[in-house]
C-alpha positions in Angstrom: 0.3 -3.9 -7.0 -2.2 -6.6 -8.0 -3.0 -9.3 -5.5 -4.6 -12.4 -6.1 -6.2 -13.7 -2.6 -7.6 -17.8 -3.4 -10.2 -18.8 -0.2 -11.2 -15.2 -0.3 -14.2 -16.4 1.7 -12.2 -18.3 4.1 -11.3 -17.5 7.5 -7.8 -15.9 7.0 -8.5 -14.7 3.2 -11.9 -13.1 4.6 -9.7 -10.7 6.8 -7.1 -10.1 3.8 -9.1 -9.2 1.4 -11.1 -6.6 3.6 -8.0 -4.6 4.5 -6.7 -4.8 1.1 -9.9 -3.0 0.0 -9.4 -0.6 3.5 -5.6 0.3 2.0 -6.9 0.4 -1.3 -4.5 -2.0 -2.7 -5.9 -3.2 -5.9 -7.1 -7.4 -5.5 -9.5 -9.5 -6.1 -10.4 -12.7 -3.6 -11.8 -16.0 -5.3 -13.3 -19.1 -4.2 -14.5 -22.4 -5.7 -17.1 -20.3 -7.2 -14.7 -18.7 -9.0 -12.7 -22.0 -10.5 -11.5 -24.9 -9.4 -8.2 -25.3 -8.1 -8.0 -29.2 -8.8 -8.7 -28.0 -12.4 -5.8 -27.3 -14.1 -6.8 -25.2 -17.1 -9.6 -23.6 -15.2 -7.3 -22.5 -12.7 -4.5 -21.5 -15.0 -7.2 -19.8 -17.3 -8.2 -17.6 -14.6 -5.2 -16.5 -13.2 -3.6 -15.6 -16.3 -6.9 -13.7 -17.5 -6.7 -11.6 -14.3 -2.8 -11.6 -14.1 -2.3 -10.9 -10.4 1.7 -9.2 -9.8 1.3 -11.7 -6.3 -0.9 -14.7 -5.5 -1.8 -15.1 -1.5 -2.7 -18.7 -1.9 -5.4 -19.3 1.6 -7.5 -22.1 0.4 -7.2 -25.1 1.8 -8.2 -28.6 2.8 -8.7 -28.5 6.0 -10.7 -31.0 7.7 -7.9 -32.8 9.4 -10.1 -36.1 10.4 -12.3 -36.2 7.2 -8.5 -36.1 5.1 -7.8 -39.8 6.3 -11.4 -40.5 4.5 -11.0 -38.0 1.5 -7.2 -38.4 0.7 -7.8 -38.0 -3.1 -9.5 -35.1 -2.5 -7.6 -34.0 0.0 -4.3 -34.1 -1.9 -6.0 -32.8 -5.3 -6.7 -29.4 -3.5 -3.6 -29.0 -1.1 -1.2 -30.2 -3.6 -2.2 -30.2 -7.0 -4.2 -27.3 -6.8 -1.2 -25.6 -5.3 0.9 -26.6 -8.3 -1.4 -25.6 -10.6 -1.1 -22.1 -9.3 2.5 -21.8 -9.2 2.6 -22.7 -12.5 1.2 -19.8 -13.5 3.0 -17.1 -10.8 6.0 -19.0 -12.5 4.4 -17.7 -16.2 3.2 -14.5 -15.2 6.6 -14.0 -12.8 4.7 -13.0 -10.0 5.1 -13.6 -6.6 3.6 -16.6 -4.7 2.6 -16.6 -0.5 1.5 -20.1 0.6 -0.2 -20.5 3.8 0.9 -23.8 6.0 0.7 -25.3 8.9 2.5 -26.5 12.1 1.3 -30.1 11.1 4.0 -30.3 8.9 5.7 -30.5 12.1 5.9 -34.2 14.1 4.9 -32.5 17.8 8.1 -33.8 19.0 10.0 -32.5 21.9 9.1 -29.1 23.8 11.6 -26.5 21.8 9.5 -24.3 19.6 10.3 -25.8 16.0 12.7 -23.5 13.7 11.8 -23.1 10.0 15.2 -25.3 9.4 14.1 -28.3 11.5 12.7 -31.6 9.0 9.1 -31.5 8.6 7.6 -35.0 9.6 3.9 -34.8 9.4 1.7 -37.6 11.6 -1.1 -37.1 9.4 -2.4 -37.2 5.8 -3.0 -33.0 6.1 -0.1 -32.2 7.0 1.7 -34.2 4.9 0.0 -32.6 2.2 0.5 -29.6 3.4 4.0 -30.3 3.3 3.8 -31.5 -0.6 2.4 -28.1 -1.2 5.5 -26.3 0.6 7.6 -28.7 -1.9 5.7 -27.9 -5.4 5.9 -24.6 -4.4 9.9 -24.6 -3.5 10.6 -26.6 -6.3 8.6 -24.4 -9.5 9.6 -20.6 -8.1 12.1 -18.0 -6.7 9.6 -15.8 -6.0 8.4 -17.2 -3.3 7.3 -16.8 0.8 5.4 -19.9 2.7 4.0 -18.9 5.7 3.3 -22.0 9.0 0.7 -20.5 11.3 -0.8 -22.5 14.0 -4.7 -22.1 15.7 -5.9 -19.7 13.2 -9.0 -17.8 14.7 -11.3 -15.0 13.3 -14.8 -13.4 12.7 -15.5 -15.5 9.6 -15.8 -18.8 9.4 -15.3 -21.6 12.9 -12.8 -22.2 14.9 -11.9 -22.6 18.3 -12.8 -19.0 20.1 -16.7 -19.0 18.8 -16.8 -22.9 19.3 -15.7 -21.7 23.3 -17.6 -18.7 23.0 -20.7 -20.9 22.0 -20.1 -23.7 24.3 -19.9 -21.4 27.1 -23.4 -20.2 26.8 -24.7 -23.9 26.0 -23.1 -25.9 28.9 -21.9 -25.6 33.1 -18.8 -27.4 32.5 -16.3 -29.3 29.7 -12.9 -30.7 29.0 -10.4 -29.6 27.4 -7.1 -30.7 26.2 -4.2 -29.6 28.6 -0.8 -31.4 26.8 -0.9 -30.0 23.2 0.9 -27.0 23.2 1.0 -24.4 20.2 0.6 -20.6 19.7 -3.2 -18.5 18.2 -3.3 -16.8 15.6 -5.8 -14.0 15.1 -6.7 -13.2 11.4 -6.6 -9.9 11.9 -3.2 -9.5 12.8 -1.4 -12.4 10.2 -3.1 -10.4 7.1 -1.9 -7.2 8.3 1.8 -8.9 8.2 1.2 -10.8 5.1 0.6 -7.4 3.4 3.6 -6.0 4.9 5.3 -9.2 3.4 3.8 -9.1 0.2 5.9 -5.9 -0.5 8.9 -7.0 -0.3 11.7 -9.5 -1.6 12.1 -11.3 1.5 11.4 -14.7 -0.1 11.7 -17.3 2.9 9.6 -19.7 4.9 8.5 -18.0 8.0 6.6 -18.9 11.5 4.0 -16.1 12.1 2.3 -16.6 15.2 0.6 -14.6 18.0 3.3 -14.0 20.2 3.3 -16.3 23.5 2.4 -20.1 24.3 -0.3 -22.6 25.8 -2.0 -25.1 25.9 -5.7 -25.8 24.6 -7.0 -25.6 28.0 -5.3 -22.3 29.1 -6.4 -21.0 25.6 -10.2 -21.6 26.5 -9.9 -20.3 30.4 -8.1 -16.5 28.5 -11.2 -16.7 26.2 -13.7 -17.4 29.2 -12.0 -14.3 31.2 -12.4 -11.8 28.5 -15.6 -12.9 27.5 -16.7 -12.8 31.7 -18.5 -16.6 31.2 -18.4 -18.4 34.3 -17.7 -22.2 33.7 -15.9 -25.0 34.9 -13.2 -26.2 32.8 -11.5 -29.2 33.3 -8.0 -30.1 32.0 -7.9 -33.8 30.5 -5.2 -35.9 28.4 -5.8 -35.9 24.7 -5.3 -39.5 25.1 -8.7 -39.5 26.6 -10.4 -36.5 23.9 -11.4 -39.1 21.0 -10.2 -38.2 17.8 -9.9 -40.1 14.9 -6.3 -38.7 14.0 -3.1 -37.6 15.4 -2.4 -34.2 16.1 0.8 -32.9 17.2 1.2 -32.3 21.3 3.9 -29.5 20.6 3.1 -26.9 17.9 5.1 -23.9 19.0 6.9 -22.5 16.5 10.0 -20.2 16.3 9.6 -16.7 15.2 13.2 -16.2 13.8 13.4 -16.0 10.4 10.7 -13.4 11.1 12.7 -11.3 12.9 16.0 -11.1 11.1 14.4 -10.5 7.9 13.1 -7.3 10.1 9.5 -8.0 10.4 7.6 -6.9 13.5 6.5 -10.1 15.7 2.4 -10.1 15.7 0.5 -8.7 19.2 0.5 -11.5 22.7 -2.0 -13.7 22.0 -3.7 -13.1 25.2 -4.1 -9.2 23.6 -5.6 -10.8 20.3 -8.3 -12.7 21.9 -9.2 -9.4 23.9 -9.3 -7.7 21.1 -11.1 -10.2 19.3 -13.9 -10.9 21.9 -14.3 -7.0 22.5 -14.5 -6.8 18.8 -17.3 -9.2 18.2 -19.2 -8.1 21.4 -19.3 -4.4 19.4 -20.9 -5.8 16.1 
């Protein structure tokens, strides 16, 4: 098995590639050093030089807020750049995973969202996300998309260090207590994206950290295991200023998961122990 991992030096791909080179699974992780996904030839080039048996497509645009400023670019990475690659799985034959989002997802309601429901994104990333899921539907067979939600690792930001960080800056802050969704540590998604990777089980799947909250009760778990004393208080996201939408529920059925017979990942309160503890021994 070959695997080709793109944002190698992103946060999820980071923690892919390293246990690939722990299970001594040949790979190779790339970046925009490497090529340029919203080049088609230099992209194509590439992969087909290096002709990967399965591409784990990570990178992203991510910057939800800056995507309303940068829509060109935005769309040139997430979609075209997502097309250009499973162009050339679709020459090579090999297998394609695509990492999404829960922003493909409207927020609506309080049932966690099945991999059936209608996407309706609120905002321009998501809906490019979503465009991604499509060029990548439409060009192969071969195929798994993966929607995680409040991705968190050791490489890269995200929520947990920002908390971690804030919590030795600062007495007390807000947080936002009616957006509901599931974390997802790094760690544990790439150990079931290699688990998918070997096998035929083409599908769209929700891989999540087992377990809901809010963004509120997500920052008090992390202030427990990390023992930092601080006030947190529990506001509207009508009153946190954003300059985009973001979907109030984000939970996202596990299903499909399980009756294609793949283990559900570790309680997210677990993760962020293990996490924290993790960190605290480096």
């Amino acid at each position: 098995m070959k695997v080709l991992v793109t944002g190698g030096d992103g946060q999820l791909g980071y923690d892919l590639v390293k246990k690939l080179n722990e299970l001594d699974i040949g790979h190779i992780g790339v970046d925009k050093e490497d090529f340029d996904l919203t080049n088609e030839k230099e992209t194509k080039d590439f992969i087909l030089n290096y002709n990967p048996d399965i591409i784990v497509h990570c990178a992203a645009y991510t910057d939800v807020d800056q995507a309303e400023i940068e829509k060109e670019l935005c769309y040139q990475v997430n979609v075209e750049g997502t097309k250009h690659l499973a162009e050339a799985a679709k020459v090579l034959d090999a297998k394609m995973l695509y990492i999404s989002t829960d922003y493909v997802f409207d927020g609506q309601g309080k049932k966690p969202f099945e991999v059936t429901d209608q996407p309706n994104p609120i905002n321009y990333y998501g809906e490019t996300k979503y465009k991604g899921e499509q060029e990548v539907q439409r060009l192969l067979d071969k195929y798994f998309i993966i929607r995680t939600s409040w991705v968190f690792g050791g490489h890269g930001e995200n929520f947990v260090k920002t908390m971690l960080r804030l919590g030795k800056e600062k007495d007390k802050i807000s947080v936002v207590a009616d957006q509901y969704g599931s974390p997802t540590y790094t760690g544990d998604l790439a150990d079931l994206i290699i688990k998918m990777i070997k096998t035929d089980k083409y599908a769209i799947y929700h891989a999540t950290n087992e377990g809901f909250c809010n963004w509120y009760n997500f920052a008090k778990e992390i202030f427990k295991f990390a023992d930092i004393d601080i006030k947190i208080n529990p506001i509207s996201s009508d009153k946190f200023e954003t300059k985009v939408k973001r979907p109030k529920n984000s939970r996202l059925s596990k299903k499909t998961l399980i009756d294609n017979g793949f283990c559900c990942l570790n309680n997210y309160k677990d993760a962020i122990h293990f996490f924290i503890n993790e960190k605290t021994n480096i």
